[in-house]
C-alpha positions as CSV (number, residue, x, y, z in Angstrom):
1,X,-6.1,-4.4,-21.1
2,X,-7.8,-7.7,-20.6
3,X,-7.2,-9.7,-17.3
4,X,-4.2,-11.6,-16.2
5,X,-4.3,-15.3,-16.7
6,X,-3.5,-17.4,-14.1
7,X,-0.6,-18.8,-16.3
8,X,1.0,-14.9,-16.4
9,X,0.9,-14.8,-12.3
10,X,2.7,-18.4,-12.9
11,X,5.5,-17.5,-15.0
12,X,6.3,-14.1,-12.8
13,X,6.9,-15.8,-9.8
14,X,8.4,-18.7,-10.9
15,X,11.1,-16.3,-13.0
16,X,11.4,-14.6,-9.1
17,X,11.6,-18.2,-7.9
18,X,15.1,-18.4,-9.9
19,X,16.2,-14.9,-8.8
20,X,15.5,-15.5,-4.7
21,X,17.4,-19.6,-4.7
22,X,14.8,-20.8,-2.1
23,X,14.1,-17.6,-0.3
24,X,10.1,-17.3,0.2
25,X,9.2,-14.4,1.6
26,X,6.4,-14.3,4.5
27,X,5.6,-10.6,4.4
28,X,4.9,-8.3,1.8
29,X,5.5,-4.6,2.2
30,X,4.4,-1.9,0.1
31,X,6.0,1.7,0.6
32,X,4.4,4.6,-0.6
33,X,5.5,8.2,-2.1
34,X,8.3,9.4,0.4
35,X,8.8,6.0,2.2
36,X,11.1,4.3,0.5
37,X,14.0,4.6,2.6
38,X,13.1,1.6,4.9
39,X,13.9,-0.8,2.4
40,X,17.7,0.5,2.9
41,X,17.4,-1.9,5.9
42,X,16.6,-4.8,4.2
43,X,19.8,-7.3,5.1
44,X,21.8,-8.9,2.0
45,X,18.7,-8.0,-0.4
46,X,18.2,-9.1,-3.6
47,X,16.9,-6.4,-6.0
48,X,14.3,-6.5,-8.9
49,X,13.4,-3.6,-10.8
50,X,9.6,-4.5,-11.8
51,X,10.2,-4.5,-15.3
52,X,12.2,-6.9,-15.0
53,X,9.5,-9.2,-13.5
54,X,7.4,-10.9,-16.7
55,X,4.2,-9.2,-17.4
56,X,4.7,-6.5,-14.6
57,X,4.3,-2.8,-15.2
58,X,6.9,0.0,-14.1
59,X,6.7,2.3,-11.7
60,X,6.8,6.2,-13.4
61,X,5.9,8.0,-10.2
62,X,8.0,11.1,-8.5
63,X,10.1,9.1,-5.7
64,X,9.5,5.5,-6.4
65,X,12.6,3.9,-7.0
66,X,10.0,0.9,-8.4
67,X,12.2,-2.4,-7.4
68,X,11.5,-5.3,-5.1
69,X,13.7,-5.9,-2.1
70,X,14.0,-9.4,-0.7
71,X,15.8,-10.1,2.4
72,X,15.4,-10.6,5.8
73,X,13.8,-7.0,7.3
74,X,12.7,-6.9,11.5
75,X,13.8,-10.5,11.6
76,X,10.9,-11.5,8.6
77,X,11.5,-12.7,5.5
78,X,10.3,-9.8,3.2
79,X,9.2,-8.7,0.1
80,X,9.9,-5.2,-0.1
81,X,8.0,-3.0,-3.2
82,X,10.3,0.4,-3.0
83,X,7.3,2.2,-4.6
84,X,3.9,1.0,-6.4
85,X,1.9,1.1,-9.4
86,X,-0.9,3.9,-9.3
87,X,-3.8,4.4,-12.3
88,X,-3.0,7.7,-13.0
89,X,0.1,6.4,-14.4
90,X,-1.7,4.8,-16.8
91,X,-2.2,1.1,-15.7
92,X,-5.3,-0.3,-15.2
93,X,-6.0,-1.6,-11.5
94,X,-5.4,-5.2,-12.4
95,X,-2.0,-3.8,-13.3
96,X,-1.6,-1.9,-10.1
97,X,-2.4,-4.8,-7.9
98,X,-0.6,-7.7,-10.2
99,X,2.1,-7.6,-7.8
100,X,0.0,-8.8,-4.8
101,X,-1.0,-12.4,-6.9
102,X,2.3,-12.9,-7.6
103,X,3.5,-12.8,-4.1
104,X,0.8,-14.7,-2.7
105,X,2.1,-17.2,-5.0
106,X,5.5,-17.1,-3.4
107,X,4.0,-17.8,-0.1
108,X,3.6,-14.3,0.9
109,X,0.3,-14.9,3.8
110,X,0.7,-10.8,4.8
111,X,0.5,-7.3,3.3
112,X,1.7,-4.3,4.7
113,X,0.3,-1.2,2.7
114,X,1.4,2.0,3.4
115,X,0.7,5.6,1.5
116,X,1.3,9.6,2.1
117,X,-2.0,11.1,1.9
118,X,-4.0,14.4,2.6
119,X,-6.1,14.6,6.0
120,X,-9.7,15.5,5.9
121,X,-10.8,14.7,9.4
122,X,-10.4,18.6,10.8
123,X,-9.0,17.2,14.1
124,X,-5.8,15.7,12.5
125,X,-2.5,17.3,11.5
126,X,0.2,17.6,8.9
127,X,2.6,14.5,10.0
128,X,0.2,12.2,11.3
129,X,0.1,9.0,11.2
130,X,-3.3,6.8,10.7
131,X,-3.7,3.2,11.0
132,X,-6.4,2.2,8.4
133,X,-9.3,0.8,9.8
134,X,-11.3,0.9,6.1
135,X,-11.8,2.5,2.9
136,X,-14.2,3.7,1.0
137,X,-13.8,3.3,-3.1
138,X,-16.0,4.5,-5.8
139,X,-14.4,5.7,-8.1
140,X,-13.6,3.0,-11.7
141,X,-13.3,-0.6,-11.9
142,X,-11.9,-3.2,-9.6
143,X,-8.7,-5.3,-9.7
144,X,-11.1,-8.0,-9.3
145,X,-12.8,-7.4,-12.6
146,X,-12.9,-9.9,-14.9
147,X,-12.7,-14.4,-14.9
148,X,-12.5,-15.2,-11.5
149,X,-9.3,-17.4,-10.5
150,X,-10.9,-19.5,-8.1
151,X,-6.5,-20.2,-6.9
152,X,-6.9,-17.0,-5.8
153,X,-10.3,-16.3,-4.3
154,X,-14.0,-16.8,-4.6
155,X,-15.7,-15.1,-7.5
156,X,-17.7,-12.1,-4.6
157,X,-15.2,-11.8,-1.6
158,X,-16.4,-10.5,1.7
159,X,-15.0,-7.0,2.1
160,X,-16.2,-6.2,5.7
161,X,-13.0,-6.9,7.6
162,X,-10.3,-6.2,4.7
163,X,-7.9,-4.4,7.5
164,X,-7.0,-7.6,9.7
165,X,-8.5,-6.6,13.5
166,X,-5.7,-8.2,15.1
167,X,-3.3,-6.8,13.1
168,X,-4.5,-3.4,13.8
169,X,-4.6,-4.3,18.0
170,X,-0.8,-5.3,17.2
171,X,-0.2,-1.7,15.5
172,X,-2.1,-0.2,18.6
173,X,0.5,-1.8,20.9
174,X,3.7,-1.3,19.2
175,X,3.1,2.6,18.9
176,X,1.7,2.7,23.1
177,X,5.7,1.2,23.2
178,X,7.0,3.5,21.2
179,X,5.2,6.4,22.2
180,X,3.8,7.2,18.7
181,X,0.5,9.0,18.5
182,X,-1.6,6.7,15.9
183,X,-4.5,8.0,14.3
184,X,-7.3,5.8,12.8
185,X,-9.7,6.2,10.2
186,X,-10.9,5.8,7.0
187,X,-9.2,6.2,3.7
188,X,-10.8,7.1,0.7
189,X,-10.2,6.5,-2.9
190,X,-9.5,8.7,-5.3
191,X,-8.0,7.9,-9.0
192,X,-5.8,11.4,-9.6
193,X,-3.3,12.7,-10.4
194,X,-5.0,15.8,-9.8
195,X,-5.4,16.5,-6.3
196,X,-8.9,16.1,-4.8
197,X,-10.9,19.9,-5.1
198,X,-12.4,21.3,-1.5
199,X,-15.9,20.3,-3.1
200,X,-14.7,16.7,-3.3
201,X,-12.7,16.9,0.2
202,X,-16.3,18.0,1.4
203,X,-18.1,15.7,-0.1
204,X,-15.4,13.0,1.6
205,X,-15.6,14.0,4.9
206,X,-19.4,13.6,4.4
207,X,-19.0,9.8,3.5
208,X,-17.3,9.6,6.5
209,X,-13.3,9.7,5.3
210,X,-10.2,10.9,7.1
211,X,-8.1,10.7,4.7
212,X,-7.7,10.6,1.0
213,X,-5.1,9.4,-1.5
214,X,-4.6,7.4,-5.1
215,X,-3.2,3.8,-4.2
216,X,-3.8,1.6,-1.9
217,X,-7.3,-0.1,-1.8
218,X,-6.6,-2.2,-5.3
219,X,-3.9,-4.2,-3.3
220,X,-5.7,-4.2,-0.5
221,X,-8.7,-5.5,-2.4
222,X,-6.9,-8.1,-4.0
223,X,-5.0,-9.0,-1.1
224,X,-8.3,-9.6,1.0
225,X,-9.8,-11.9,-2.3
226,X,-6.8,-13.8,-1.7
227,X,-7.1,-14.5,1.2
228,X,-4.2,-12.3,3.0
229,X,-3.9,-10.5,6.6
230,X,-3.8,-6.7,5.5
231,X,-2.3,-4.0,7.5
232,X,-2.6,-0.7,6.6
233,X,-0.7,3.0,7.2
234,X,-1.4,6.3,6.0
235,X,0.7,9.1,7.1
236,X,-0.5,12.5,6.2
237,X,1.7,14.8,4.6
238,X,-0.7,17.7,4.4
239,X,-4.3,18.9,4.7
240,X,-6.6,17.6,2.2
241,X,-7.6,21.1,-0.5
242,X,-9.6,23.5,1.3
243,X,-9.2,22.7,5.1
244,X,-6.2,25.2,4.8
245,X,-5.9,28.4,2.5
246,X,-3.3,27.1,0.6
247,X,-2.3,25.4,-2.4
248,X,-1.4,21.8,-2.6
249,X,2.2,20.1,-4.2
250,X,4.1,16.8,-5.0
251,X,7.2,18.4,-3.8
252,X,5.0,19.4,-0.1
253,X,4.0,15.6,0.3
254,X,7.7,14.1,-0.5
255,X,9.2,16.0,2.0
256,X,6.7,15.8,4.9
257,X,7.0,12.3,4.0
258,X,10.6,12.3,4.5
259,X,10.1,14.5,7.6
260,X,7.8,12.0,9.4
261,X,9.8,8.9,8.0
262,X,12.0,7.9,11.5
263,X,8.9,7.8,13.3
264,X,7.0,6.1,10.6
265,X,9.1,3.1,9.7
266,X,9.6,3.0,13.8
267,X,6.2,1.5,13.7
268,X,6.4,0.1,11.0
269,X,9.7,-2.0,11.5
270,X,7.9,-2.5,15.4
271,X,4.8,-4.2,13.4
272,X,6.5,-6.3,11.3
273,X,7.9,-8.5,14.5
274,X,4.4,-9.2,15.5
275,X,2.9,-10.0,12.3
């Protein structure tokens, strides 16, 4: 489809405006496939199924419940996206990463992206958790294609620190409290829904990837053109195809997800007082 006009991000946050009565919401949290359970702890939230947002796509994926939360969450005012937008579904990234505009225009100044994804990097394991230090995307267009909204951003943003460095130093401290092993690395960018092929996975870890997974780096694009602190999570549900002998599944990656989630949204819920 053509690109949003700065008068469709308008009229979707100002109809959220008259959903939230005065709430503005500092943070914005983004919860991948098997994470969704931490927006249960959202306090007195006020839910929004996306398609009831004007001009916003739905969420079709396995496990996304595809609603905003707002409400206070770790003593923030949040925005909480109980599952994302992907291409593979069909929308086109300016789709996918429409919800980060819209926020921004509610005052949102912070995104916290998080994902289930396979490992490449030999030396992790199956439950890991990796803070994202940056990605590497080449596969389609960019949620930045099209007019430029200068509102938004400048027309060829600076990329080299998308992933806030003191964000990341904030991440590093909450899980040395909590005793959490963190990873960090690089995720890579792939479009799906198939999964990647041992070929490709090779071809990644070349690049110089740990990880790879279908979401993520068109929000965190977008976010960085406008001008948002990013924070970024993956936790990785399994081995990327052909580091281990085995096949690969939806149903493998949900419940690893849901396996690792205590310890995941531990650090998460610890990062989200600091930010």
């Amino acid at each position: 489809m053509e690109a949003y006009t700065a008068q469709q991000y308008q009229e979707s946050a100002a109809a959220l405006e008259r959903r939230l009565g005065g709430f503005r919401p500092k943070v914005l949290l983004i919860l991948g496939s098997g994470l969704g359970a931490l927006g249960d702890e959202v306090e007195n939230p006020v839910a929004v199924p996306y398609e009831e947002v004007p001009h916003m796509r739905r969420s079709t994926a396995p496990d996304h419940r595809g609603q905003f939360l707002f409400g206070r969450l770790a003593g923030q005012d949040a925005a909480v996206m109980q599952g994302r937008l992907h291409t593979y579904e069909g929308w086109s990234f300016a789709d996918v990463s429409y919800p980060v505009r819209v926020l921004r225009l509610l005052g949102a100044e912070t995104v916290i992206v998080t994902n289930a994804a396979g490992a490449v990097n030999t030396a992790f394991s199956a439950g890991d958790i990796m803070l994202i230090t940056d990605h590497i995307k080449l596969f389609g267009e960019s949620p930045l294609r099209g007019p430029n909204l200068e509102q938004f951003g400048p027309r060829f943003p600076d990329m080299s620190r998308v992933y806030t460095p003191a964000l990341q130093e904030a991440a590093r401290r909450a899980a040395e409290r909590l005793e959490i092993p963190l990873r960090e690395g690089v995720y890579m960018f792939f479009p799906g829904p198939q999964y990647e092929t041992p070929a490709e996975v090779r071809a990644a870890r070349l690049l110089g990837a740990d990880a790879v997974g279908m979401s993520t780096v068109p929000e965190a694009i977008t976010a960085a053109h406008c001008g948002m602190r990013v924070l970024g999570f993956t936790l990785c549900t399994n081995m990327a195809a052909g580091v281990l002998d085995q096949p690969l599944s939806g149903e493998e990656v949900i419940a690893a997800a849901g396996a690792a989630g205590p310890r995941f949204q531990a650090l998460v819920r610890a990062c989200l007082k600091e930010v």
